[in-house]
N, C-alpha and C positions, 0 to 999 in steps of 0.2 A: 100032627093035629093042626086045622084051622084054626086063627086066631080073628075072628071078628073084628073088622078097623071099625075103631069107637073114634069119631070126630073130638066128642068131647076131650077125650084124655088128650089128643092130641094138642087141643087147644089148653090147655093145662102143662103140658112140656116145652108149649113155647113161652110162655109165659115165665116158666123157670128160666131159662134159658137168657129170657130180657133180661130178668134181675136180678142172675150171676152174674150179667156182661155189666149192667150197671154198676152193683157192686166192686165187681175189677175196676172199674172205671171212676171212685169214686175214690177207692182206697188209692190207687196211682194220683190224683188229682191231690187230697190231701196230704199225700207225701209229699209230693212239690213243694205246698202252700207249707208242711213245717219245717220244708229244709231253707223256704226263702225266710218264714220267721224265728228262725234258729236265733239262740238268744245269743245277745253280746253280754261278754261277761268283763264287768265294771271292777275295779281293785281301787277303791278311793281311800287315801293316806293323808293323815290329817289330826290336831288336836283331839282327844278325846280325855273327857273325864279320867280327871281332877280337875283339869285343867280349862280356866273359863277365859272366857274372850269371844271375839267376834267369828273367828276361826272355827272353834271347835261349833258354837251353834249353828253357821252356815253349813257345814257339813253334815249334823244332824237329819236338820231340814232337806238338803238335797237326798239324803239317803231315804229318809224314810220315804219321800215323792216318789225315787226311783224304784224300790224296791215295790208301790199298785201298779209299774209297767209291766207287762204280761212279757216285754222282748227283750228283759236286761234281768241280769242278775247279778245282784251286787256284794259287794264282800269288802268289810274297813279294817282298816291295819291303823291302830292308834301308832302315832310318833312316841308316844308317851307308854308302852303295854305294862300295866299293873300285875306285880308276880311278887312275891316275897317281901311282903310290906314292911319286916325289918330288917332287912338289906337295904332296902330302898330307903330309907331314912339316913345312912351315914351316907354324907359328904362326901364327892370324889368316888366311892366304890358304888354310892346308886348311878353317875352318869355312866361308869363305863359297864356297868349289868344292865341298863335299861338302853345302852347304846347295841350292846351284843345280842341282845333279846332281840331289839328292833331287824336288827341286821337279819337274825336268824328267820323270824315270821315272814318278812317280807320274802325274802329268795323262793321262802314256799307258798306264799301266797301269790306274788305274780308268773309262778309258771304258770297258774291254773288262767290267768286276766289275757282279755283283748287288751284292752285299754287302762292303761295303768294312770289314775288322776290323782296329781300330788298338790295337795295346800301347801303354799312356802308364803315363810315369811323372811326377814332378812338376818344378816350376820352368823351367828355361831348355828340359830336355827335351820336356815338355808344351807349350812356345810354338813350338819350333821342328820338331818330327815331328809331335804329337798335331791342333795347333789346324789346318795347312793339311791335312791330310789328312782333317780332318772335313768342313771349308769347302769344300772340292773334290770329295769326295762327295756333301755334299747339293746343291750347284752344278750336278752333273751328273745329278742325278735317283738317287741310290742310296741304299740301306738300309745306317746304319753301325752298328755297334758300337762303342759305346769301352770297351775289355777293361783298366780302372786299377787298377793294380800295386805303386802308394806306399805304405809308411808313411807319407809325411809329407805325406796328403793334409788331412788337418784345418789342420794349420800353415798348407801353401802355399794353399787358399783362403779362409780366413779372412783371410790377406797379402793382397801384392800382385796374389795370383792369383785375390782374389776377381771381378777385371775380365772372366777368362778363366768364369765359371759360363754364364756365356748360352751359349757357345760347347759345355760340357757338354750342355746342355738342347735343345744342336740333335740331338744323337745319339740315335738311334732306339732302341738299348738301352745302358745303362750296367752292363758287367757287372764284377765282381770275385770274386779266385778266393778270398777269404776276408768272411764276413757282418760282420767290422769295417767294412771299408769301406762296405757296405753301410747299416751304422749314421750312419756318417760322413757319403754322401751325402743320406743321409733329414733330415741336421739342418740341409740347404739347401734341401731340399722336391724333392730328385731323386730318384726312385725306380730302385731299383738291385735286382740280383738276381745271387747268387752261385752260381758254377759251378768246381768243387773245381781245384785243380790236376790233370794226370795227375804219378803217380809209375812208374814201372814195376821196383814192388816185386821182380819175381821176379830182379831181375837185381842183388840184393843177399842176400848170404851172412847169414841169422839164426844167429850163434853165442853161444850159451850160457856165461856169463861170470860163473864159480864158482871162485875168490870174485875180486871185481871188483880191479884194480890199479890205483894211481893213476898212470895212465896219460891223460892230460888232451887233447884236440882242441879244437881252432877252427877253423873252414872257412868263413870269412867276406870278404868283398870286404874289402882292406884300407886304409877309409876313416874317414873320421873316426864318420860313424853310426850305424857297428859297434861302437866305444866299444872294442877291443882292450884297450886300457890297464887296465878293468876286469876283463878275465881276466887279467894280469898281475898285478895286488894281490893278486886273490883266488889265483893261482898262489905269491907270494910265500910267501904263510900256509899252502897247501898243503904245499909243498916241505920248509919247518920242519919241518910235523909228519910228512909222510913223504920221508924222505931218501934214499928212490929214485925218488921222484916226477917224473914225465918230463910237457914238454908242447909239442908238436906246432902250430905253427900253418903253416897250409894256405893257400892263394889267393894273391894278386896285387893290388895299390892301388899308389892314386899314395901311402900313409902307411907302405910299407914300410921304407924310410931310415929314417925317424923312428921304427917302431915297434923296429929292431933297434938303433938308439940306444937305446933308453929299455932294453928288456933288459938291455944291457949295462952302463947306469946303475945299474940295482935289482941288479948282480951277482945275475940268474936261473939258475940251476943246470941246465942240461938241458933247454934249450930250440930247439927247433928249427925253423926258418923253410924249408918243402919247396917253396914257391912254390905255382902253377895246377896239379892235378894233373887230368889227363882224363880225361871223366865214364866211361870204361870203366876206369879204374882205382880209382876212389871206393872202390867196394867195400874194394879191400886194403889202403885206407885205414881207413875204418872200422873193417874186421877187426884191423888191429894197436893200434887203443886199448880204452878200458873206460869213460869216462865221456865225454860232451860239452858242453863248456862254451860259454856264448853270451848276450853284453850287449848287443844293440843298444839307443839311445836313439829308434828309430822301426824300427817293422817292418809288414810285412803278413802276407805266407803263406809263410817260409821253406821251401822245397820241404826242402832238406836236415836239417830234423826228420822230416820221413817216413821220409826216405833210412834216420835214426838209429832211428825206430821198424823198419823192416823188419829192419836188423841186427841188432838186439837190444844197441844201444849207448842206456844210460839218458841222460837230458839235464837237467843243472840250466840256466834261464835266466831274464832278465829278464822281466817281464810287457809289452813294449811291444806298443803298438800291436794286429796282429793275433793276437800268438801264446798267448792265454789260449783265444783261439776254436779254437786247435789242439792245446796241451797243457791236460791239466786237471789243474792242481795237484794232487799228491800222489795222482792216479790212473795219471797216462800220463807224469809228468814233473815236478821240482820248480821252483817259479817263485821269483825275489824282485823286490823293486822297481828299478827304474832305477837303473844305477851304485850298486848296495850290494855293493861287494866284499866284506866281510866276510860277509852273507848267501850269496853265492856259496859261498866257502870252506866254511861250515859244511853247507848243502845239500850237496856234493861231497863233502866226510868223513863226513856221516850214509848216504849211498848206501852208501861204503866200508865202514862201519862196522855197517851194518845188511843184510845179505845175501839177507834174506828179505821185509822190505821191498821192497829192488831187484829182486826177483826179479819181485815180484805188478806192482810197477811194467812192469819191461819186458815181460812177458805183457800186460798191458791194453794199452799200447802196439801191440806186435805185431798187437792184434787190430785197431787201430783201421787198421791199410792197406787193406783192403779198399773204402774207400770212396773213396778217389783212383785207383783202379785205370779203364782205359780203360772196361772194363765197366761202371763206373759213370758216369761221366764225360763219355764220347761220345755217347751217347743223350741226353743234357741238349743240348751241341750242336747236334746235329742237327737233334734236335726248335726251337732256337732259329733253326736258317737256315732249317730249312723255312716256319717262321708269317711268317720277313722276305721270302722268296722269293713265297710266298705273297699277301702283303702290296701288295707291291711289284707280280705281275702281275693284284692283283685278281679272283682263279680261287677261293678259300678263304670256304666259305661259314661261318656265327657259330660251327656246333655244331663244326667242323672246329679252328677257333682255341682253341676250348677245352678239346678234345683236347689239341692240342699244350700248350696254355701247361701243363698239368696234369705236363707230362712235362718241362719247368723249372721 
């Protein structure tokens, strides 16, 4: 039988023809583009509730940022993992179930991790979170981070903890969220590279504080390092010269018995002990004083001077440690030396006392948040998992590396 050639149909079969070949050709395209955005998979280990500090909040915040990235996937393994709450209560049998716990989670958690990023801080902390979680990373073939958060890293490895530097030097990056430490480790020949804290400035009330009242703060863990005592002398001499002088202290230590003994000793006038207040309430904290007071005898990157720059709460403090890399004397904040209450006191009445001073103070301040903000911040990250991700599957050609490193 004849079959009639119909143009049309014909013109109809090539048309299919187009876009099946498109189709093939679109699906092989997109497979490329998801094997080159194949996620990296983040294992971030780190303080987590109960446990409060600068530590466990910074980690928070970087997880929750990381986890709106479409190319990571992230997963936290607390130092601390909550299981049997009355076990965990006796002495001695909760450190070595929450040490075995620890142990156990992790071995199964970073098989699954690219990139394994550990918070440390220093002494018994550093041996018992920091050191198996590096050694069991690089054990398993992974790219680690160690993200160190001490002030008292010069003391603890110069100490005892100098045994623990090899264990450092296994670590594929050594990062820290202030360039002290940075200086710190370079005086052991570790090369280290700092990446700011995030703050998230907007979600603190800048109020303008004309003319400033001696209304006094301390929002500090209340431990011995924080040196408390010190703002009580310098609150003493405060109080004298103004006798409406009120002073506020904030947080939670195992040194609170002790520190409300000692108030009570020095007959302090208006002093008030409000305990851990929650980080969505900070704000109203800060909003009801005018000055911020703070001695630590070791510090690194108090996130809570940011917090004080956003508010537009001025800050007299010690110089320890990191926090000259953060305030710059008599620009953004007044400094004095370790445990000089007297010094304290007088900076504190000169802010009072000089209105216009304080004023240029907390404007330069004010201006300096911008640079801890996520905007700033997470592109440092990112750029830093991408070159270990990279690294690690051997895809990342020289000019590509230095790309990236340019962007930490």
């Amino acid at each position: 039988m004849n079959i009639a050639y119909n143009p049309f149909s014909e013109r109809l079969a090539r048309r299919r023809r187009k876009k099946q070949s498109r189709r093939a050709h679109d699906k092989s395209r997109f497979s490329t583009v998801n094997e080159t955005l194949e996620k990296i998979k983040i294992l971030i280990i780190a303080p987590g509730l109960p446990l409060v500090g600068g530590q466990a909040v910074q980690a928070q915040r970087l997880i929750g940022n990381f986890r709106r990235e479409p190319h990571l996937q992230v997963e936290f393994e607390p130092i601390n993992p909550q299981f049997a709450p009355r076990l965990q209560k006796i002495l001695f049998l909760r450190t070595a179930l929450t040490t075995l716990r620890y142990l156990f989670d992790l071995l199964r958690k970073i098989r699954r991790a690219d990139i394994v990023h550990v918070f440390a801080a220093s002494y018994y902390a550093f041996v018992l979170s920091a050191v198996p979680a590096i050694l069991l990373g690089k054990l398993c073939g992974k790219k680690v981070i160690l993200n160190y958060r001490s002030g008292e890293a010069e003391e603890f490895f110069r100490g005892w903890g100098r045994h623990f530097l090899r264990v450092v030097r296994l670590a594929d990056e050594v990062v820290s969220p202030s360039g002290y430490l940075v200086d710190v480790f370079a005086e052991f020949g570790i090369r280290g590279r700092s990446i700011f804290n995030i703050i998230n400035t907007d979600k603190f009330n800048f109020r303008e504080r004309k003319p400033l009242r001696p209304i006094f703060l301390s929002n500090r863990i209340l431990e011995p390092i924080y040196n408390i005592e010190c703002i009580f002398r310098a609150y003493e001499i405060l109080s004298e010269k103004y006798p409406d002088a009120r002073l506020i202290v904030a947080n939670e230590g195992p040194e609170r018995g002790a520190l409300e003994r000692t108030a009570r000793e020095m007959n302090l006038r208006n002093v008030e002990f409000v305990g851990l207040v929650p980080h969505d309430k900070v704000n109203e904290l800060y909003d009801s004083v005018d000055v911020y007071l703070n001695s630590p005898n070791f510090d690194c990157m108090p996130g809570s001077l940011i917090e004080c720059f956003a508010s537009g709460l001025p800050i007299v403090s010690t110089n320890a440690g990191g926090i000259p890399y953060i305030v710059a004397d008599g620009e953004t904040g007044l400094l004095v030396e370790k445990n000089d209450h007297d010094a304290l006191a007088e900076k504190a009445a000169y802010l009072l006392e000089n209105p216009q001073a304080a004023g240029a103070i907390i404007e330069k301040a004010r201006r300096e948040c911008a640079k801890y903000s996520w905007e700033q911040v997470g592109p440092q990250w990112l750029a830093l998992y991408e070159k270990l991700a990279a690294e690690l599957k051997g895809k990342t050609e020289p000019q590509k590396f230095l790309e990236i490193e340019k962007k930490v």
